[in-house]
C-alpha positions in Angstrom: 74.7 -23.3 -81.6 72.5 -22.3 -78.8 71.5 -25.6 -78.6 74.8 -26.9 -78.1 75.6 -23.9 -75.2 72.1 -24.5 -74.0 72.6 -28.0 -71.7 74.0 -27.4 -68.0 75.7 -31.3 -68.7 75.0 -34.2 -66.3 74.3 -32.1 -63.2 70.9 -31.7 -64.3 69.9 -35.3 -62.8 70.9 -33.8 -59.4 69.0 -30.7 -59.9 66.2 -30.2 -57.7 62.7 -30.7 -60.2 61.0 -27.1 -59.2 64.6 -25.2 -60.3 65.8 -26.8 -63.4 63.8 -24.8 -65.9 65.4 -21.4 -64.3 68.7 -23.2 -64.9 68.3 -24.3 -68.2 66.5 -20.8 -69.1 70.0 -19.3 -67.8 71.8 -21.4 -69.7 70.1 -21.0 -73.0 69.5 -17.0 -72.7 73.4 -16.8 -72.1 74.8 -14.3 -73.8 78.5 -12.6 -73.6 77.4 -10.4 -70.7 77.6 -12.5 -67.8 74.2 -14.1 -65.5 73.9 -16.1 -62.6 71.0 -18.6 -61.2 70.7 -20.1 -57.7 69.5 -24.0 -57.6 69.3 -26.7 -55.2 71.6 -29.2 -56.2 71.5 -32.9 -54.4 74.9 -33.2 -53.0 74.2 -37.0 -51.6 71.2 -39.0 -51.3 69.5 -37.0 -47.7 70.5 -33.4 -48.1 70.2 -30.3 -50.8 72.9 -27.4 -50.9 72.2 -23.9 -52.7 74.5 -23.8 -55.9 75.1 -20.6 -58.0 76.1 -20.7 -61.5 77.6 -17.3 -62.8 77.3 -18.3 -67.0 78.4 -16.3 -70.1 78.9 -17.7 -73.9 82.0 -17.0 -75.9 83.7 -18.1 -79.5 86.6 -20.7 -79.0 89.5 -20.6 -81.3 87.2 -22.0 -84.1 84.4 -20.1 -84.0 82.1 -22.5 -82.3 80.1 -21.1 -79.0 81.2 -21.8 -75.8 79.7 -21.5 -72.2 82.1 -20.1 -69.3 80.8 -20.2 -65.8 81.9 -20.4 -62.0 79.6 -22.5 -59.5 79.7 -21.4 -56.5 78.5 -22.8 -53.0 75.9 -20.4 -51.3 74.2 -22.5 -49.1 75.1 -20.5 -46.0 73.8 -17.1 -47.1 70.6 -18.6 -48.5 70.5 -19.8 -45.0 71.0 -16.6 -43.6 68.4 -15.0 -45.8 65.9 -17.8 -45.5 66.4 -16.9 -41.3 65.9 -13.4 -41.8 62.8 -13.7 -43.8 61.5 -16.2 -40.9 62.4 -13.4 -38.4 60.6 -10.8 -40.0 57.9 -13.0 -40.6 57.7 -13.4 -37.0 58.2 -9.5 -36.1 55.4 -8.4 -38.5 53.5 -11.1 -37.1 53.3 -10.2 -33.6 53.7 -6.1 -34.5 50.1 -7.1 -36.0 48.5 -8.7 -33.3 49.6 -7.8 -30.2 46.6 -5.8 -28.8 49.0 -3.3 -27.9 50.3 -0.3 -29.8 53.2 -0.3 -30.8 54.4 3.0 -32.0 57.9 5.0 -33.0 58.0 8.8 -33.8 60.7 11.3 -35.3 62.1 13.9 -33.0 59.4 16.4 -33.8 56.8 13.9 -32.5 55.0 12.5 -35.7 54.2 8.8 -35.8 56.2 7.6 -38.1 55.5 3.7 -37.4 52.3 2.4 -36.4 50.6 -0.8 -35.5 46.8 -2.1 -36.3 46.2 -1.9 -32.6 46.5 1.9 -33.1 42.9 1.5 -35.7 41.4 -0.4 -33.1 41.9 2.3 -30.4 41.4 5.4 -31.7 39.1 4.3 -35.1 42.1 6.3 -37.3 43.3 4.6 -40.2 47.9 4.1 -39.6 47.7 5.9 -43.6 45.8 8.6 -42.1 47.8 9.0 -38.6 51.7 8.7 -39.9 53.0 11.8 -40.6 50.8 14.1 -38.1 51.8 15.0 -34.4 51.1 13.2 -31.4 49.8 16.3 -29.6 46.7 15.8 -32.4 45.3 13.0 -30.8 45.8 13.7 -26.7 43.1 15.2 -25.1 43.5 19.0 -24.4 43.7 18.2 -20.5 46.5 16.0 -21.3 49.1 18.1 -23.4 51.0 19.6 -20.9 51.5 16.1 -19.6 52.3 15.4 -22.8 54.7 18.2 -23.4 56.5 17.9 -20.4 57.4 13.9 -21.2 58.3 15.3 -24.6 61.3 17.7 -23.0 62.5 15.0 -20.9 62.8 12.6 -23.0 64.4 15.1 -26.0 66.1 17.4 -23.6 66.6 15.8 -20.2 68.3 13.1 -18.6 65.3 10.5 -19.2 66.2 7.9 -21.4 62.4 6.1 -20.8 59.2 7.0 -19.0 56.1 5.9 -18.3 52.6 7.4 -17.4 49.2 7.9 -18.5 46.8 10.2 -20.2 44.2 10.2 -22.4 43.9 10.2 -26.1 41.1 11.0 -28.5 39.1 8.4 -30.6 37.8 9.4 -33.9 34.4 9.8 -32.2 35.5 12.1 -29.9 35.9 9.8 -27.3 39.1 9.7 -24.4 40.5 6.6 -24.0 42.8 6.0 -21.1 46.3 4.6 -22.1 49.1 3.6 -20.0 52.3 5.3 -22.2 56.3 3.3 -22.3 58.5 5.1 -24.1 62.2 5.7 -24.9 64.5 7.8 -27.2 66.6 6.3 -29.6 70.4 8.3 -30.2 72.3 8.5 -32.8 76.3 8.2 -32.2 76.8 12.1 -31.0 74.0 11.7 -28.0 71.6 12.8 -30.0 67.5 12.0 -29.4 66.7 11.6 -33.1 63.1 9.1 -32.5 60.9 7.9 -30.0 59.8 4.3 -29.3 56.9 2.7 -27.2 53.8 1.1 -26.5 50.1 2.6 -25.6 48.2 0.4 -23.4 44.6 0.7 -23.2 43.6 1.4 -19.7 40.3 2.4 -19.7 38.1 0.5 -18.2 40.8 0.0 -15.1 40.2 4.0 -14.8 36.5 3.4 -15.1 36.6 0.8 -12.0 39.1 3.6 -10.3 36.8 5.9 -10.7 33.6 3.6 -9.7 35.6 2.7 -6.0 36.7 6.4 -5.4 32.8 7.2 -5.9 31.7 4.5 -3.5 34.0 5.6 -0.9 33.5 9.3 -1.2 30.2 10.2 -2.8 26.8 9.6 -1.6 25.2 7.1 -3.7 21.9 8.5 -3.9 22.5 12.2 -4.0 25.7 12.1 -5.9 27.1 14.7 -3.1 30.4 14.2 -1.2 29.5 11.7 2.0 31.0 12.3 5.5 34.6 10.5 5.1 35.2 13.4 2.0 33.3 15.9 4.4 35.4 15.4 6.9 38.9 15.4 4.7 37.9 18.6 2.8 36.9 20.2 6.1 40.1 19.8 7.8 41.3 21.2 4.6 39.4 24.4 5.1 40.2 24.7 8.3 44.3 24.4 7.7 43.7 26.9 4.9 41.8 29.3 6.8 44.4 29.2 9.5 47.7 29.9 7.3 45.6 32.3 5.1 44.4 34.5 8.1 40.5 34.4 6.1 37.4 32.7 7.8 35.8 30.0 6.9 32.3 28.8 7.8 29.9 25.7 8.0 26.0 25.5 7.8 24.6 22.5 9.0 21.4 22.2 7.7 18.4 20.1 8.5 15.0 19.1 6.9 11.9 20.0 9.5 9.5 17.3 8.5 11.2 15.0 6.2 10.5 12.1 8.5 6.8 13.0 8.1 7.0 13.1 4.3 9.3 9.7 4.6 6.7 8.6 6.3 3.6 9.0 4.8 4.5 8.9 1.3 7.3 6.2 1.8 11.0 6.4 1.1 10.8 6.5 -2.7 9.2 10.0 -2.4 11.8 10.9 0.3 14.8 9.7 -1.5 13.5 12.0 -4.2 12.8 14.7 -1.8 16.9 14.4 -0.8 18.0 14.7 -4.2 16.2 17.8 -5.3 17.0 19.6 -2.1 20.8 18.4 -3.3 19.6 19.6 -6.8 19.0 23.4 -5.2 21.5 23.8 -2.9 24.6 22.1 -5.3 23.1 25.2 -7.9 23.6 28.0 -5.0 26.8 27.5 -3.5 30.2 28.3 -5.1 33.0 26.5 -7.2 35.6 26.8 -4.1 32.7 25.5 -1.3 31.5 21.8 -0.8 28.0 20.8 -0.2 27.9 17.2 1.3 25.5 14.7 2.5 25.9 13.6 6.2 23.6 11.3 6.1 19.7 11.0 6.5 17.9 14.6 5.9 21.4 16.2 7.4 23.8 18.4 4.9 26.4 20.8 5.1 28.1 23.4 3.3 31.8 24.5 4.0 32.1 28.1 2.7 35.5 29.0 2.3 38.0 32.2 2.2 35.3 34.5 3.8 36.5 38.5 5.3 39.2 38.3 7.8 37.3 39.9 10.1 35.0 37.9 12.0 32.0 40.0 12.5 32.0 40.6 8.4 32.4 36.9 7.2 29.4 36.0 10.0 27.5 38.5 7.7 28.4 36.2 4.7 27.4 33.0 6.0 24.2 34.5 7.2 23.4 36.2 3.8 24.3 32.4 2.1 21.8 30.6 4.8 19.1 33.0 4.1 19.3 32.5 0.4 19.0 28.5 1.1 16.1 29.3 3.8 14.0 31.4 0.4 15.3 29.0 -1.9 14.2 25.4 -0.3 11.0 27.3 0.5 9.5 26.6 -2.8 7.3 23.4 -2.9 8.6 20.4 -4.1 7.1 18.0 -7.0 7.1 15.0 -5.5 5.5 13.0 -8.3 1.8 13.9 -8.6 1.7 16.2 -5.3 3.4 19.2 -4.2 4.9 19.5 -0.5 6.6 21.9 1.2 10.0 20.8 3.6 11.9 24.1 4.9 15.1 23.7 6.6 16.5 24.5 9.9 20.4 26.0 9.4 22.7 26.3 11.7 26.0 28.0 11.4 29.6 28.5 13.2 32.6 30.0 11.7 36.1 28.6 12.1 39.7 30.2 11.1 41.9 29.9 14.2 42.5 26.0 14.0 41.7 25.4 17.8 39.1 23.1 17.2 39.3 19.9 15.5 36.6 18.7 13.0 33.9 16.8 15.5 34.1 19.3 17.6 32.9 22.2 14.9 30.4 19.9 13.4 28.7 19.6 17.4 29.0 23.5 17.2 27.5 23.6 13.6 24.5 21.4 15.1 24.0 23.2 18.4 23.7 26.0 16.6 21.0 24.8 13.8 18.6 23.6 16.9 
């Protein structure tokens, strides 16, 4: 009967108390196709070992239902599994909380593995973001970067890189990331994925970008100061020499700003300083640099002017005159309107036998 295939015998007082019903379930249910259960069986009085009984029923010679079955010992892979499923635990553990991302892509570049750091960068969802191209989310300054770590990586000799570049937040906002990556082969040489992490850099580049201001831009008028004056004048000048073209400075010089300074104190004159910035920065050209030598003193490097010299002297004069007209105008200066023209003076340079003090003195000589 299947009552009398139904008992696993005496074992069951070494059977652990959680596992017996799935054994005597087995045992009962067993039919002539065969099943097997896994237990924990008490092998002595301090330790358990995984058993695994492989059960079927059957007629004897009389008629009367039988049980056949094989135990077998499989401690050591329920081990092995029970390790592996600690392991993973482990991986998917720090996978999720590593404020890193951690990221793998095909050999077409589409994420095809992403972690939740990736949500808390960019704001896209891992559902939304597998699949699609990595070129979707770098900025537009940043692809050819991009592309160009791409064909080493896919067609070159680089097995891992590093750089940086921006990518682009849901918002629309970049985000600075510091990218590792490598390509994973298959047995032919192959690159057929991608694997890395993005590191969110950001506010380093902010604090970058802070220092480099400091030490080249004039804090109050936002225009290069004299140390990036100087560096893009001898610049110029190095160009204008190879290049054959003149180049040209104006030195330029409020008449009574320290009148104005003054009187109205330095509140009004630091305002007068950064709308005469204001004017000038909107006359000039993309290739010249206007720049802040300090006090009430500025100056303009105009760049690739005629070879000949007589012709680019016309162009630097025809440049100071508009600034002469243009700084004309009054100035708002809070509730009152003043008037601050400029004295300009000018020299050209091209043949590099002068050095960079020495044009400035010219530059100045010239403007009194």
């Amino acid at each position: 009967s299947a009552q009398q295939i139904g008992q696993p015998g005496i074992r069951e007082a070494r059977v652990h108390a959680d596992d017996l019903p799935r054994l005597r379930e087995t045992y009962r249910q067993a039919g002539p196709t065969p099943s097997s259960v896994d237990y924990r069986y008490r092998s002595n009085e301090a330790s358990w070992v995984w058993l695994r009984d492989i059960v079927s029923s059957a007629s004897d010679s009389g008629g009367q239902a039988v049980l056949r079955g094989l135990t077998l010992d499989v401690s050591p892979q329920r081990q092995a599994a029970l390790a592996l499923k600690d392991s993973e635990s482990r991986y998917r553990e720090v996978i999720e909380h590593v404020s890193e991302v951690i990221f793998r892509t095909d050999h077409q570049g589409r994420w095809t593995l992403l972690n939740p750091a990736w949500e808390e960068l960019t704001g896209y969802s891992i559902a939304e973001s597998l699949g699609r191209p990595v070129s979707e989310f770098v900025s537009a300054e940043d692809s050819p970067l991009l592309e160009a770590l791409t064909n080493q990586l896919l067609h070159g000799n680089k097995s891992q890189l590093r750089d940086e570049l921006r990518l682009l937040t849901r918002a629309g906002e970049p985000r600075w990331v510091s990218v590792f990556v490598r390509s994973s082969q298959d047995a032919e040489g192959r690159v057929i994925a991608t694997f890395g992490t993005l590191t969110d850099i950001t506010e380093r580049k902010r604090a970058e970008e802070e220092i480099r201001r400091l030490a080249f831009y004039d804090s109050l008028t936002e225009l290069p100061n004299r140390s990036l004056l100087y560096d893009r004048l001898r610049l110029a000048m190095a160009s204008a020499a190879r290049s054959r073209h003149h180049g040209a400075i104006l030195f330029l010089d409020l008449d009574n700003f320290k009148d104005i300074n003054d009187t109205l104190g330095h509140d009004v004159g630091d305002e007068l300083l950064r709308q005469v910035a204001s004017r000038m920065r909107g006359t000039i050209r993309e290739t010249d640099t206007l720049a802040r030598l300090g006090g009430d003193e500025f100056v303009i490097i105009l760049n690739d002017l005629h070879p000949e010299q007589a012709q680019a002297a016309v162009e630097a004069e025809t440049l100071g005159s508009k600034l002469l007209h243009l700084l004309a105008e009054p100035f708002r200066l809070g509730e009152h309107e003043r008037h601050c023209t400029p004295s300009i003076g000018a020299t050209l340079f091209g043949d590099g036998e002068v050095n960079v003090d020495e044009l400035l003195k010219q530059a100045d000589l010239a403007m009194y």
